[in-house]
N, C-alpha and C positions, 0 to 999 in steps of 0.2 A: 874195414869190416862194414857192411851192408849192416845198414839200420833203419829202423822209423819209430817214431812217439806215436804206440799204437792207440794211446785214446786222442789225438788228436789229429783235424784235418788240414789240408794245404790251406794257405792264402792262394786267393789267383789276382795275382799282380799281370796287365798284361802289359806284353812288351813288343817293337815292333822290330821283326826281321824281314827285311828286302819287303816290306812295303805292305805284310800280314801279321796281322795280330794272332801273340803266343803266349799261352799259363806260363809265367812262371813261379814253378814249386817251392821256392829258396826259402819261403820261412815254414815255419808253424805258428798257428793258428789257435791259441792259445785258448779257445772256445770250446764248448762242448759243440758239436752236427747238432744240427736244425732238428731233426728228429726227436732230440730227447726233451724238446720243450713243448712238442706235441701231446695235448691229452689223450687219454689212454681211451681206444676204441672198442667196440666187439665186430665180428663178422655179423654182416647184415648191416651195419650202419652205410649212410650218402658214400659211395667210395667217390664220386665227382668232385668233392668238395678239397680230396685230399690231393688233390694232383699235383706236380710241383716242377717238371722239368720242363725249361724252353722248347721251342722250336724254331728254326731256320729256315728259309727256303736254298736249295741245290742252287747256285748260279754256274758254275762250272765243272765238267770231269776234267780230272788232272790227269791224272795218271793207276793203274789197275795194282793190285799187290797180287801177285799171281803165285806167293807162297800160301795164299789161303788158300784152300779146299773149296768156297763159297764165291770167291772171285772179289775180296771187300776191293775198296778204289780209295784213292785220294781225293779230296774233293772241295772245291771253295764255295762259302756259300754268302747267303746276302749282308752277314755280319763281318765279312773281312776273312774272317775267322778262315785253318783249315782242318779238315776232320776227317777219320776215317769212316767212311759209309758203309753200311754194313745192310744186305739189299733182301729187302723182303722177298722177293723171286729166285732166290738162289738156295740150294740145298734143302734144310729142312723148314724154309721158309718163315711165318710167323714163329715159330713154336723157336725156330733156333735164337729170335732178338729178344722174345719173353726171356729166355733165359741169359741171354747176354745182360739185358736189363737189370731183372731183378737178382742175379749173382752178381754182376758188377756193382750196384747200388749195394749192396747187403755186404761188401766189401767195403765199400768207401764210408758204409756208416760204422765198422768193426775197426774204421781210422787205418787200411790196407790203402796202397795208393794202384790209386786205378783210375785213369783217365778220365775228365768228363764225359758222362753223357748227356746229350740231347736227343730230338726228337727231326727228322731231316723231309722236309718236302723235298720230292723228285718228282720233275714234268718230263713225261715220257718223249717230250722232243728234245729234249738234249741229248739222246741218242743218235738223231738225224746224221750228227757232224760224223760221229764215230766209224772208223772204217770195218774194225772188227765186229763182228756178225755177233760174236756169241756176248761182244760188250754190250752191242744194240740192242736182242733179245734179251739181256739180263735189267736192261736199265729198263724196258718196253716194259717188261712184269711185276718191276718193282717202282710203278707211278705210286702215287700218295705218299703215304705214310712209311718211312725208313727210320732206322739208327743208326747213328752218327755217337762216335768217341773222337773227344780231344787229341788232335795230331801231335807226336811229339817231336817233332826236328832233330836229326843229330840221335837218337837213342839206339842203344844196337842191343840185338838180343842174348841174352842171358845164358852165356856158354859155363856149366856146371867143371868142366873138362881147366877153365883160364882163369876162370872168379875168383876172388880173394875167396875169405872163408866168410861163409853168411850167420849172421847174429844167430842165435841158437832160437832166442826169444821170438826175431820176424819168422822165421823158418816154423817154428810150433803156430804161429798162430795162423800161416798161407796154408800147412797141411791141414790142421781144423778146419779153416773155413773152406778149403776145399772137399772136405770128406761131408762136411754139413750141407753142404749145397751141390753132392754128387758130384763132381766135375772129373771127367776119366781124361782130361787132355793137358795134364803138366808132369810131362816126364821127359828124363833125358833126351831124347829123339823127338820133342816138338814142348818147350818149356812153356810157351806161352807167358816169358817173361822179358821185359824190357827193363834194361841199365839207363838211367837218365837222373842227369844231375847226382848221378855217383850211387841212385836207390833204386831198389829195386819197384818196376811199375807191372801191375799186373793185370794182361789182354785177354782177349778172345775165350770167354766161357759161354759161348753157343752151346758147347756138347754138356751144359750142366743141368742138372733138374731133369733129367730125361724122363723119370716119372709119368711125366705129364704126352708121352705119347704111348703112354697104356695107359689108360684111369684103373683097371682092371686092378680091386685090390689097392688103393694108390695108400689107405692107411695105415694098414700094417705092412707096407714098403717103406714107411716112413721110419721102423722102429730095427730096419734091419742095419747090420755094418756095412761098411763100405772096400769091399775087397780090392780095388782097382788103385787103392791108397797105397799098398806096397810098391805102386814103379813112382811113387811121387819122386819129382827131381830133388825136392829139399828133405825129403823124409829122415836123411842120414845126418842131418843136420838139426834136427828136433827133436831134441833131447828137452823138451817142454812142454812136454803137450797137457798134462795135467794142470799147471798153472794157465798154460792159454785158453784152455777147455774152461775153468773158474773165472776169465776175467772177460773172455767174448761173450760165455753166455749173459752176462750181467750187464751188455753192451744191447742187444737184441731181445727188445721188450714186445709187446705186441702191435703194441701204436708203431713202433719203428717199423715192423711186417707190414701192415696194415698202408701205411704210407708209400711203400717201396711199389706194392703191390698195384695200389691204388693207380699207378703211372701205366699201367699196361693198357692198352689203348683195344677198345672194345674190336675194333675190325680187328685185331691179331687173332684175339680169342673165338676160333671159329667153332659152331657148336659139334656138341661133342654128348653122346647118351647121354643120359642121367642128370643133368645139366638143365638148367631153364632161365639159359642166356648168362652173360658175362657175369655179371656180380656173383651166380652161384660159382661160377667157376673160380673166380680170383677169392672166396671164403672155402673152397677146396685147398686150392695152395695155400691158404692162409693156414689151413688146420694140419696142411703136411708138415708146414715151416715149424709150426709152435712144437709138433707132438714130435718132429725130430731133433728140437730143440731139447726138449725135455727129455729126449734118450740118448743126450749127447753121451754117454758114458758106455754107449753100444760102440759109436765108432772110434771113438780117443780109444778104448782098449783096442780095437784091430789095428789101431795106427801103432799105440806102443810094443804090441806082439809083432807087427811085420818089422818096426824097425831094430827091435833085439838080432832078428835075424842077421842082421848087418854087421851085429858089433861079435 
């Protein structure tokens, strides 16, 4: 059975494979996240001060993943390290890594295992070597500032159809935080889930928080359900969602928001009406996070009405 100790995070032991350094997951981390020793903020406070993820420079393209839609790549960078890039010039560009960002952190601090994130410099002439035209123009558009997720070696994705049966408990608390942070892209036909070291590891939430390319209204969006939760792949498996609804929220404070948020890197946030410059905008997300926080009980009931349907 798939499991994880959802209030606690990985140790990253690294270890070295054919001559690059690799997390490995093997223990628990018998700590609370960094987060919960953070003092408690309000929006409007230094969000500079709170920042907190690395940065790497791009030393090599490896190789392209051409199952994405975005075109992510393989990629080594000046730390040994490999990571998967995820390129600010592709698809829906910044707005798509804000959201990889802050759903994959707001994962990792709910103790969900999701690969690291960092922050990835790319020099637009490492394109030069590259034969393919549309890799050249995608790396040419996306110079400076990229995100990069922890490579996982060996992981293969999460066939619903072959899988053992998944913990009832992991299964309630991916569907919450999936419906709490919008993500319409983990269903049968594209899981967005990785098997590694026997757990389940959870990728690619680009398509979450969508929100944020209508401001239009973005408050009382924040209070509505989340319909796109009945194709979840694990839905049929969460038969918890009541007790993970009670023990996430209590996971996800505001400092914790406030911190995650804080990492979104002012060039992403491009202006936008109503708006007057980055900080108002990252105390906008702030205020969608908290107020759909507190109407968790809008989308835990459409999760347990879509999944009765099943039974």
């Amino acid at each position: 059975m798939l499991s994880i100790q959802p209030n606690f995070v990985s140790q990253e032991r690294i270890v070295q494979i054919r001559g690059h350094n690799f997390v490995d997951p093997g223990f628990a981390l018998l700590e609370p996240w960094l987060y919960v020793r953070m003092p408690l903020v309000k929006p409007g406070a230094n969000w500079k001060e709170l920042k907190m993820l690395k940065t790497v420079t791009v030393t090599r393209y490896v190789t392209p993943l051409r199952e994405g839609g975005s075109l992510p790549a393989i990629v080594e960078a000046a730390d040994d390290g490999l990571y998967v890039l995820k390129f600010r010039g592709a698809g829906q560009g910044p707005k798509a890594l804000i959201a990889e960002l802050v759903a994959g952190e707001i994962g990792r601090t709910l103790g969900l295992r999701v690969p690291e994130i960092i922050f990835m410099e790319l020099d637009a002439a490492l394109g030069l070597n590259e034969m393919d035209p549309e890799i050249q123009s995608l790396i040419k558009a996306s110079a400076g500032l990229n995100l990069g997720l922890d490579f996982l070696p060996g992981s293969l994705a999460f066939d619903p159809a072959a899988a053992p049966e998944v913990d009832p408990d992991l299964a309630s608390e991916i569907v919450w935080f999936d419906a709490f942070v919008t993500n319409v892209d983990r269903t049968p036909r594209n899981t967005n889930m990785l098997v590694w070291h026997k757990n389940l590891w959870l990728i690619d939430h680009g398509a979450a928080l969508y929100f944020q390319h209508t401001w239009s209204d973005y408050l009382n969006r924040s209070r509505t359900p989340f319909g796109p939760i009945k194709d979840h792949v694990l839905l049929p498996y969460a038969s918890a969602l009541p007790a993970a609804d009670a023990r996430l929220r209590a996971l996800l404070t505001p400092a914790k928001l406030q911190a995650i948020l804080a990492g979104v890197p002012d060039e992403w946030l491009a202006p936008e009406p109503g708006f007057n410059g980055p900080d108002e905008m990252r105390d906008a997300f702030l205020t969608f996070l908290i107020t759909r926080l507190e109407a968790s009980g809008i989308f835990v009931e459409e999760a347990v009405n879509a999944r009765a349907k099943f039974l």
